[in-house]
Structures are given as structure tokens and as C-alpha cells.
PyMOL Python script that loads the backbone (N, CA, C, O; Angstrom):
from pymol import cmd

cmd.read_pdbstr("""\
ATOM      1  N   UNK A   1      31.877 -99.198 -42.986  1.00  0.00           N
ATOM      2  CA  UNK A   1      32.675 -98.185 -42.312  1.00  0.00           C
ATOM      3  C   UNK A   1      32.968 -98.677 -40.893  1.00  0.00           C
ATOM      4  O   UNK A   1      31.986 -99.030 -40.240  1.00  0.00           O
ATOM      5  N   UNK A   2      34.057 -98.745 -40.375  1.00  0.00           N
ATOM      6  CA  UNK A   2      34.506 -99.082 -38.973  1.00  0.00           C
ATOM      7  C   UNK A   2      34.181 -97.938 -38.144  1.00  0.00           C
ATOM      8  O   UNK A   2      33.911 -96.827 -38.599  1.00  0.00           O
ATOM      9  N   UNK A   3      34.223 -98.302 -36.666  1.00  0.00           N
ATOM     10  CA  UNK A   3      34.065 -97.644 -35.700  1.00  0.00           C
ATOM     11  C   UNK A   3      34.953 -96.581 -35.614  1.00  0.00           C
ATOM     12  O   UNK A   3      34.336 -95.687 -35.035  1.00  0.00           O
ATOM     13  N   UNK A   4      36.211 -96.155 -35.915  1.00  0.00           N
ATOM     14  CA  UNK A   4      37.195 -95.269 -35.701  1.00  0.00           C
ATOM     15  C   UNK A   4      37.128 -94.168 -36.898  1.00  0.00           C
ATOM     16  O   UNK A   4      37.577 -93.023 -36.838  1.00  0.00           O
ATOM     17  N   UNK A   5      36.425 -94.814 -38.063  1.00  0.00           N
ATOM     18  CA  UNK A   5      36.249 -94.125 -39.179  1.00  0.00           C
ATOM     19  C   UNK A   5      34.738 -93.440 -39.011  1.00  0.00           C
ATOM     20  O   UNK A   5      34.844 -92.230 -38.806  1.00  0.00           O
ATOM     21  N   UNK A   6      33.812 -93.754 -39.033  1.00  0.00           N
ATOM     22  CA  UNK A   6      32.743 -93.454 -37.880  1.00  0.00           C
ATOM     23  C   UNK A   6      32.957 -92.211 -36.949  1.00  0.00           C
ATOM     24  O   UNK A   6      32.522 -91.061 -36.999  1.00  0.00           O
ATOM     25  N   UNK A   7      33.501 -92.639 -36.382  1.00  0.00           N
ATOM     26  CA  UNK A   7      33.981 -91.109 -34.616  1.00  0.00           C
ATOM     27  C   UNK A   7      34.486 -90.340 -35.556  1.00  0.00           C
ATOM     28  O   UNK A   7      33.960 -89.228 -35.585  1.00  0.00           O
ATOM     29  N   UNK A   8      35.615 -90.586 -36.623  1.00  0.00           N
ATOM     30  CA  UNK A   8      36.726 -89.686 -37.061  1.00  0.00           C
ATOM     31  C   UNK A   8      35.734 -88.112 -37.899  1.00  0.00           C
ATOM     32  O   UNK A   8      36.040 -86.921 -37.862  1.00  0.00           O
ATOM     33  N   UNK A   9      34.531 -88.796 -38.573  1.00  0.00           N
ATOM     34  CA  UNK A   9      33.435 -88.764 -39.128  1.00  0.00           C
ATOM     35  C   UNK A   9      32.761 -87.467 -38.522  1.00  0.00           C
ATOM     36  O   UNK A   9      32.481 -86.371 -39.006  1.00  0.00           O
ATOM     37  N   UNK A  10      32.616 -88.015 -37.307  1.00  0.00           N
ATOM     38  CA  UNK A  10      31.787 -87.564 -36.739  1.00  0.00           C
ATOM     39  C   UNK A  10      32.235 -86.139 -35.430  1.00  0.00           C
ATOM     40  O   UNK A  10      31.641 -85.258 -34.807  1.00  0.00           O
ATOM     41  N   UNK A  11      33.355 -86.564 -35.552  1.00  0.00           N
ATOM     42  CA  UNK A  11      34.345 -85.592 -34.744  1.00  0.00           C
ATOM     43  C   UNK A  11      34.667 -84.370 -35.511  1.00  0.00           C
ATOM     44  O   UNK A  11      34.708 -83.249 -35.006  1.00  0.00           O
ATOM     45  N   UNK A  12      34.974 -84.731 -37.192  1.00  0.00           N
ATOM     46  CA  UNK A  12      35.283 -83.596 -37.946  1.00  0.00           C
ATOM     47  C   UNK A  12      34.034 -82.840 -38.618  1.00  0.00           C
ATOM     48  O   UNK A  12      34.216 -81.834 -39.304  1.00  0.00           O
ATOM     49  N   UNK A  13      32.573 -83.450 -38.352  1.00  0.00           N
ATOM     50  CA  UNK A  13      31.445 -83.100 -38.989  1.00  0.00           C
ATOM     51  C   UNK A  13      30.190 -81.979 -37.648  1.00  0.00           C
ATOM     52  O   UNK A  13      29.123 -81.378 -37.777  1.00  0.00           O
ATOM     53  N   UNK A  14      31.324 -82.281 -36.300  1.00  0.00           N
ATOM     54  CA  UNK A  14      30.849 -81.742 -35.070  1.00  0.00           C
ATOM     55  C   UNK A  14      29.869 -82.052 -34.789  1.00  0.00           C
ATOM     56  O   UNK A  14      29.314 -81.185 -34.113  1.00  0.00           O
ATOM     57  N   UNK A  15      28.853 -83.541 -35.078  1.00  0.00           N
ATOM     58  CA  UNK A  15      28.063 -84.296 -34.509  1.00  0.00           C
ATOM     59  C   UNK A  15      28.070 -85.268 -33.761  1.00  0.00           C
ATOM     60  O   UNK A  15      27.210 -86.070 -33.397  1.00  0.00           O
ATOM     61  N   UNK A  16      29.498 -85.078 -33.490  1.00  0.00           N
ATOM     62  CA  UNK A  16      29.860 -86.438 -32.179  1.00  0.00           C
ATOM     63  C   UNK A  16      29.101 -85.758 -30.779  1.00  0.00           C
ATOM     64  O   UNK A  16      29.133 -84.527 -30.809  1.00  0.00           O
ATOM     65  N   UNK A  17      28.616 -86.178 -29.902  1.00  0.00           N
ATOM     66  CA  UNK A  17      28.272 -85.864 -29.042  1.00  0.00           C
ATOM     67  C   UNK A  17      29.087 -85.442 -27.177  1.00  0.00           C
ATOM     68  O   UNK A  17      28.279 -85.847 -26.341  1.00  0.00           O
ATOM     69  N   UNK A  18      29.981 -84.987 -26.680  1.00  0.00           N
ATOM     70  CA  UNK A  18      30.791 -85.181 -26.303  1.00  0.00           C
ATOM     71  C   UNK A  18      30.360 -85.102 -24.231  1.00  0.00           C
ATOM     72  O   UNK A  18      29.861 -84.085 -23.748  1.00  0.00           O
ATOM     73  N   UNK A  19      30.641 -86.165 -23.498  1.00  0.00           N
ATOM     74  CA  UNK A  19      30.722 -86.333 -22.273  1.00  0.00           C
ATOM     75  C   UNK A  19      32.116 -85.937 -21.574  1.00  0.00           C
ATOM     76  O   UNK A  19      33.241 -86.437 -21.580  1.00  0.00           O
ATOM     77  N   UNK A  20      31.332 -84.426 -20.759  1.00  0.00           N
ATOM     78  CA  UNK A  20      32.642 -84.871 -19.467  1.00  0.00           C
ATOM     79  C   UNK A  20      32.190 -84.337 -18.138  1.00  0.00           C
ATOM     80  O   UNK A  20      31.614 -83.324 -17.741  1.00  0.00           O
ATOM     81  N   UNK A  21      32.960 -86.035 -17.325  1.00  0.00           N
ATOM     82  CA  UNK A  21      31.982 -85.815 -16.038  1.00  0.00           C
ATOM     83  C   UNK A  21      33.448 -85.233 -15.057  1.00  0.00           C
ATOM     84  O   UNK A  21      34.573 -85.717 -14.926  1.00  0.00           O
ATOM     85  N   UNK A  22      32.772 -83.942 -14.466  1.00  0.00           N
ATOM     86  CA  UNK A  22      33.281 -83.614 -13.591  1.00  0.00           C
ATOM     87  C   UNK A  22      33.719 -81.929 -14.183  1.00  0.00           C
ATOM     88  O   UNK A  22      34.482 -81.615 -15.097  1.00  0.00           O
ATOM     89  N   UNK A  23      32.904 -81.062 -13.261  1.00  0.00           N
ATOM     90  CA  UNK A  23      33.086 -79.703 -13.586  1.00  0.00           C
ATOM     91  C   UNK A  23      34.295 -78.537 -12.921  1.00  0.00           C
ATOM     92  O   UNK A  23      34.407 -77.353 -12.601  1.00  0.00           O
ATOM     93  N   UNK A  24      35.082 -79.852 -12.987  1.00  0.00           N
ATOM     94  CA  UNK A  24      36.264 -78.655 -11.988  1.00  0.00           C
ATOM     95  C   UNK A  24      37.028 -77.916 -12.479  1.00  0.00           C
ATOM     96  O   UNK A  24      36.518 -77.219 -13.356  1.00  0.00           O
ATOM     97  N   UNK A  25      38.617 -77.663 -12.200  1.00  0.00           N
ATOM     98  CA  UNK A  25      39.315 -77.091 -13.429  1.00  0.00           C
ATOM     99  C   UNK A  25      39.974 -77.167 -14.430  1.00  0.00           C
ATOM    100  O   UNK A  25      40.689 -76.432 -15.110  1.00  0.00           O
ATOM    101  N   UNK A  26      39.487 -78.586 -14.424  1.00  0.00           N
ATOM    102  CA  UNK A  26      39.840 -79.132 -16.209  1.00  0.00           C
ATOM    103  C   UNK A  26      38.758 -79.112 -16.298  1.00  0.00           C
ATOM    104  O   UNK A  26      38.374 -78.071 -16.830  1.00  0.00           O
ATOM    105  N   UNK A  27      37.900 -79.856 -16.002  1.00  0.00           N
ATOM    106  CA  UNK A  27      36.816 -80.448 -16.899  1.00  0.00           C
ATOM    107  C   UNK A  27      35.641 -79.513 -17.228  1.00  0.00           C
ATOM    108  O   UNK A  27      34.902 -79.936 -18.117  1.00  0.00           O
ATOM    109  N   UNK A  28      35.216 -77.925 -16.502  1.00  0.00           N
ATOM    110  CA  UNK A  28      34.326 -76.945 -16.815  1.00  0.00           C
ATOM    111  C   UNK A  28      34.817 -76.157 -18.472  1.00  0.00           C
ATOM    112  O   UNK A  28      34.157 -76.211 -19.510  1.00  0.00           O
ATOM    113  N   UNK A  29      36.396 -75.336 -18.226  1.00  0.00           N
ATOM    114  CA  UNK A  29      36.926 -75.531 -19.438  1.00  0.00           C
ATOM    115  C   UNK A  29      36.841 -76.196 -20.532  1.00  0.00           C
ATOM    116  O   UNK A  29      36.426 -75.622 -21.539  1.00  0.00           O
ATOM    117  N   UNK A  30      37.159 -77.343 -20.564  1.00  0.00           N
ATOM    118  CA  UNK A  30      37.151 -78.549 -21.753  1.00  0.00           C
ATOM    119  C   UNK A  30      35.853 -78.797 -22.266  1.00  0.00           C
ATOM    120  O   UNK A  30      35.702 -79.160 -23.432  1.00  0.00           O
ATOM    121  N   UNK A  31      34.717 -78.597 -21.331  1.00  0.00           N
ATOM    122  CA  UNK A  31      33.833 -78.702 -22.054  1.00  0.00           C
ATOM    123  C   UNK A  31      32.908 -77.215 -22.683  1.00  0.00           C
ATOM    124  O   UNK A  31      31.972 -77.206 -23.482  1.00  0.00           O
ATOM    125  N   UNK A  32      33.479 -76.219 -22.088  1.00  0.00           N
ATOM    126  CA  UNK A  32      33.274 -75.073 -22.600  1.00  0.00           C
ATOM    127  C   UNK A  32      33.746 -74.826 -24.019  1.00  0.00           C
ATOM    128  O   UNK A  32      33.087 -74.636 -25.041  1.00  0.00           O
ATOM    129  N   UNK A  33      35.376 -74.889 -23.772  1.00  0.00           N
ATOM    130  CA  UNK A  33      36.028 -75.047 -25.139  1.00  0.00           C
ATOM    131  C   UNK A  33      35.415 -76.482 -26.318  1.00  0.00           C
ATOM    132  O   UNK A  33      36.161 -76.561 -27.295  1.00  0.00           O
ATOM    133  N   UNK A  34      34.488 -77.318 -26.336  1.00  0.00           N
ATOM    134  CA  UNK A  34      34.029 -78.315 -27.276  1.00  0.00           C
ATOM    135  C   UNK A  34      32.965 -77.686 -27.245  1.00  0.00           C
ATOM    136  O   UNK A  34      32.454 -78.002 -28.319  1.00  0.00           O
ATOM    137  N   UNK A  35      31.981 -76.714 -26.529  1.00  0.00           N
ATOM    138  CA  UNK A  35      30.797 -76.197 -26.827  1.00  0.00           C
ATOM    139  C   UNK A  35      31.223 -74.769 -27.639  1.00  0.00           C
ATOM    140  O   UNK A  35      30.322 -73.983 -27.933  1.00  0.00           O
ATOM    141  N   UNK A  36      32.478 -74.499 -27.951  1.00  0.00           N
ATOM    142  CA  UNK A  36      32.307 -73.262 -28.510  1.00  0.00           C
ATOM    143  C   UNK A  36      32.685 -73.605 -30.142  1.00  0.00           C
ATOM    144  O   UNK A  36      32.543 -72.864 -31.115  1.00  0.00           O
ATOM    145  N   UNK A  37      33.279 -75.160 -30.080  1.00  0.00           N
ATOM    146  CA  UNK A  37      33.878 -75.608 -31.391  1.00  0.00           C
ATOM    147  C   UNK A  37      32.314 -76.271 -32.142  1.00  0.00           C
ATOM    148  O   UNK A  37      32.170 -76.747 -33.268  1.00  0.00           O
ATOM    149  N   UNK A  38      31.460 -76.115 -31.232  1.00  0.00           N
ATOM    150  CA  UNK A  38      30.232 -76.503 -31.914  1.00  0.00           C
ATOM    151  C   UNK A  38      30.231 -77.894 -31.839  1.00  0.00           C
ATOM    152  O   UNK A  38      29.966 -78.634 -32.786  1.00  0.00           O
ATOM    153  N   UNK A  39      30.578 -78.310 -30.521  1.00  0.00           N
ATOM    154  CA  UNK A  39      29.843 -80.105 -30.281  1.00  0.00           C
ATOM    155  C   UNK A  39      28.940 -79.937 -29.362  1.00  0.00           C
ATOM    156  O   UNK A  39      29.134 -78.914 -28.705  1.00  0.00           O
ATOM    157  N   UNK A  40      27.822 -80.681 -28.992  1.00  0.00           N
ATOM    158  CA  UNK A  40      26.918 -81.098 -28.436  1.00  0.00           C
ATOM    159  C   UNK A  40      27.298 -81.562 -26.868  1.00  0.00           C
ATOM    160  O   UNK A  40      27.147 -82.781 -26.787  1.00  0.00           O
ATOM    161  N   UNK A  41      27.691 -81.046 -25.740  1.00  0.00           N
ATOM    162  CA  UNK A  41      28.144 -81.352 -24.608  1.00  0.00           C
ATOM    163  C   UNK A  41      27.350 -81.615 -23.348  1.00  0.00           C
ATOM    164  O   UNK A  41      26.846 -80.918 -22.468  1.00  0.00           O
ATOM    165  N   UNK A  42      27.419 -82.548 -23.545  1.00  0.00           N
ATOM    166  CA  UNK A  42      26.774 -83.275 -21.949  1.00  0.00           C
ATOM    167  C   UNK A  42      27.862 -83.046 -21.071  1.00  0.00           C
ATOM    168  O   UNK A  42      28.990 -83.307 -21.491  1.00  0.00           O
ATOM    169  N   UNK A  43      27.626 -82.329 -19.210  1.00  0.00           N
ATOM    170  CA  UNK A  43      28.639 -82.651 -18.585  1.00  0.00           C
ATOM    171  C   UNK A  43      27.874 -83.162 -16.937  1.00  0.00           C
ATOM    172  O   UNK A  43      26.708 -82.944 -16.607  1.00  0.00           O
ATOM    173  N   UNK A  44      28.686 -83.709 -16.307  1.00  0.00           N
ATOM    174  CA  UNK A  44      28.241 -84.197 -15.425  1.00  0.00           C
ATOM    175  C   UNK A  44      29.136 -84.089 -13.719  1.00  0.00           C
ATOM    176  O   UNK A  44      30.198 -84.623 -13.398  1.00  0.00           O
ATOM    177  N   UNK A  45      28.465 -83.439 -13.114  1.00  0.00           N
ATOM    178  CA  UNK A  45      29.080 -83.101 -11.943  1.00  0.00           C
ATOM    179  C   UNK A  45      28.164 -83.910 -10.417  1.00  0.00           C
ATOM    180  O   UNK A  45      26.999 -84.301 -10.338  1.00  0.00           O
ATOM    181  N   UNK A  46      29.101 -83.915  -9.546  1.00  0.00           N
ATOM    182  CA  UNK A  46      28.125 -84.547  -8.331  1.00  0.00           C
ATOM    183  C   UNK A  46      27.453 -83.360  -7.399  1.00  0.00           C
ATOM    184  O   UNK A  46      26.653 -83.574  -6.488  1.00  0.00           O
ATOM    185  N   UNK A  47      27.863 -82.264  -7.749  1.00  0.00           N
ATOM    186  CA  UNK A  47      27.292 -80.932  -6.600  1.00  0.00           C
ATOM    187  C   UNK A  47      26.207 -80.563  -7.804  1.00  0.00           C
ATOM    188  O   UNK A  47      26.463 -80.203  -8.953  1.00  0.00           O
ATOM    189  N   UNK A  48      24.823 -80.781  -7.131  1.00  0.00           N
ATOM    190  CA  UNK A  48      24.187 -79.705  -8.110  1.00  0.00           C
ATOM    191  C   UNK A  48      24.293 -78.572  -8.133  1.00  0.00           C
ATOM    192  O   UNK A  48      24.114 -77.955  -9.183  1.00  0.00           O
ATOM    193  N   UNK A  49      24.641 -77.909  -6.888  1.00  0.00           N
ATOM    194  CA  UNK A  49      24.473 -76.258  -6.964  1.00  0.00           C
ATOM    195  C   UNK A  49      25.689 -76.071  -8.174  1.00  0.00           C
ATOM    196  O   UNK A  49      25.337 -75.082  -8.816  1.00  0.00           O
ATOM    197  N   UNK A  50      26.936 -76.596  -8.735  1.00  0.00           N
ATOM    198  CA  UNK A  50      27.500 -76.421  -9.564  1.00  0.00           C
ATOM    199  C   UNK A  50      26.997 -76.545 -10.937  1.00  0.00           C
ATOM    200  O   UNK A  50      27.107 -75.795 -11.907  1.00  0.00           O
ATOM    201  N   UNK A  51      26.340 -77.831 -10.756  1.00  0.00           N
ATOM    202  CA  UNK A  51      25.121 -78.106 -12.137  1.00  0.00           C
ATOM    203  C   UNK A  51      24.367 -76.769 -12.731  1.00  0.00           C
ATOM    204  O   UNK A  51      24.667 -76.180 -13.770  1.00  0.00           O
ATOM    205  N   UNK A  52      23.398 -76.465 -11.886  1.00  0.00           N
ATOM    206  CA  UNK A  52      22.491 -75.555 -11.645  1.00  0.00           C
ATOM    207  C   UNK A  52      23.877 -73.988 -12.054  1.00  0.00           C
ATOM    208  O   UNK A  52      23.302 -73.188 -12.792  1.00  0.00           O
ATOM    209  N   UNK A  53      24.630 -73.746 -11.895  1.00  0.00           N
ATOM    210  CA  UNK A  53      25.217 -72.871 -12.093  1.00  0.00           C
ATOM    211  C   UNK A  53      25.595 -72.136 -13.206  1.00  0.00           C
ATOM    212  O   UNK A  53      25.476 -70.967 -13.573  1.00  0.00           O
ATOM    213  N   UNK A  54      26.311 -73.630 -13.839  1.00  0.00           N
ATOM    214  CA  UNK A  54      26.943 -73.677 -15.077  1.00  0.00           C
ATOM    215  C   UNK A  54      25.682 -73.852 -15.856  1.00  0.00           C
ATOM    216  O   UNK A  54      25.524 -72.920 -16.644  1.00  0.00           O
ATOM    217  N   UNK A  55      24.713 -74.767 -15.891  1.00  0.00           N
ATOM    218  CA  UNK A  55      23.282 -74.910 -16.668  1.00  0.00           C
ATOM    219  C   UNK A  55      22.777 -72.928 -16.907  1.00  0.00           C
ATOM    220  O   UNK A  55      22.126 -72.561 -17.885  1.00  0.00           O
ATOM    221  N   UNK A  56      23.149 -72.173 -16.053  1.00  0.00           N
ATOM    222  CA  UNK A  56      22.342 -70.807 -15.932  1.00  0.00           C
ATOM    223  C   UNK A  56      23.601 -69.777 -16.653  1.00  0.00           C
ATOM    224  O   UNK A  56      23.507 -68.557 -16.786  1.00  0.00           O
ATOM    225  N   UNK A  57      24.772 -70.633 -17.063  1.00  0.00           N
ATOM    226  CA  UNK A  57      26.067 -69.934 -17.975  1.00  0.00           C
ATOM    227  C   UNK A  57      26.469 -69.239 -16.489  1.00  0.00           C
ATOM    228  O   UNK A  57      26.786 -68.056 -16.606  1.00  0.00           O
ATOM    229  N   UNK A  58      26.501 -69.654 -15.413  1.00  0.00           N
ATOM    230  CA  UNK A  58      27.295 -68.807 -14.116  1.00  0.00           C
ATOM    231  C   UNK A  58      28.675 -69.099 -14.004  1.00  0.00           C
ATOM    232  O   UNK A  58      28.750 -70.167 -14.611  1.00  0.00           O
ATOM    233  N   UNK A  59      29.478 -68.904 -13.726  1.00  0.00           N
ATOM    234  CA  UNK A  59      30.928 -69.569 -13.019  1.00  0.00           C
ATOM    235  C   UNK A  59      30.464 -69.648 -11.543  1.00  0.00           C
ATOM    236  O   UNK A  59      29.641 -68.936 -10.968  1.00  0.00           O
ATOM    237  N   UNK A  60      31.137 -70.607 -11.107  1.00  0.00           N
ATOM    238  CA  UNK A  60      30.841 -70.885  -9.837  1.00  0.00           C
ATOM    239  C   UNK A  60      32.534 -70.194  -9.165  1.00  0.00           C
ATOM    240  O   UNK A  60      32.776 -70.222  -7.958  1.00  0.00           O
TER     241      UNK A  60
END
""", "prot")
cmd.dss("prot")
cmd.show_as("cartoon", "prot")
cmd.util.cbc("prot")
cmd.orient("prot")
């Protein structure tokens, strides 16, 4: 199985794991909307008090 067949796999089985760094106003969204489709979302911001926010389900 190739790598693209793999992700494709894994994208439609919602065990891909999904990264996005930067919690602003794309990127808090986008990863809200992939946590509600049932993927696994890591996100990554440089302000913790934003970290700490969103980690506690707050809007900042």
C-alpha cells in the first residue's frame, strides 16, 4: 500500500491524526471543526494563556 493510499485510509477511517499550529482565526476553527468530525487534533500555539484556554474548551 503506498503512502497516499495509506493517509486516504486513514483520513476516511478518522484515525489520521491531525496538526494545526497556530490558534487564531483560521486555525482555532479548523481544528475545532476536525475535532467534531472525530479526528484526533493536536494544535499548537505560541501564547500559552491561549493554550491553557482552548485546552479548558474557553474561547479566548
Amino acid at each position: 500500500m503506498s503512502n497516499d493510499e495509506l493517509l486516504l485510509q486513514r483520513i476516511e477511517s478518522r484515525t489520521a491524526c491531525i496538526a494545526v499550529i497556530g490558534m487564531g482565526y483560521v486555525g482555532l476553527p479548523l481544528a475545532v471543526e476536525f475535532a467534531l468530525q472525530g479526528f484526533s487534533v493536536v494544535a499548537i500555539d505560541s501564547d500559552p494563556g491561549r493554550v491553557e484556554k482552548v485546552n479548558q474548551g474557553l474561547n479566548y
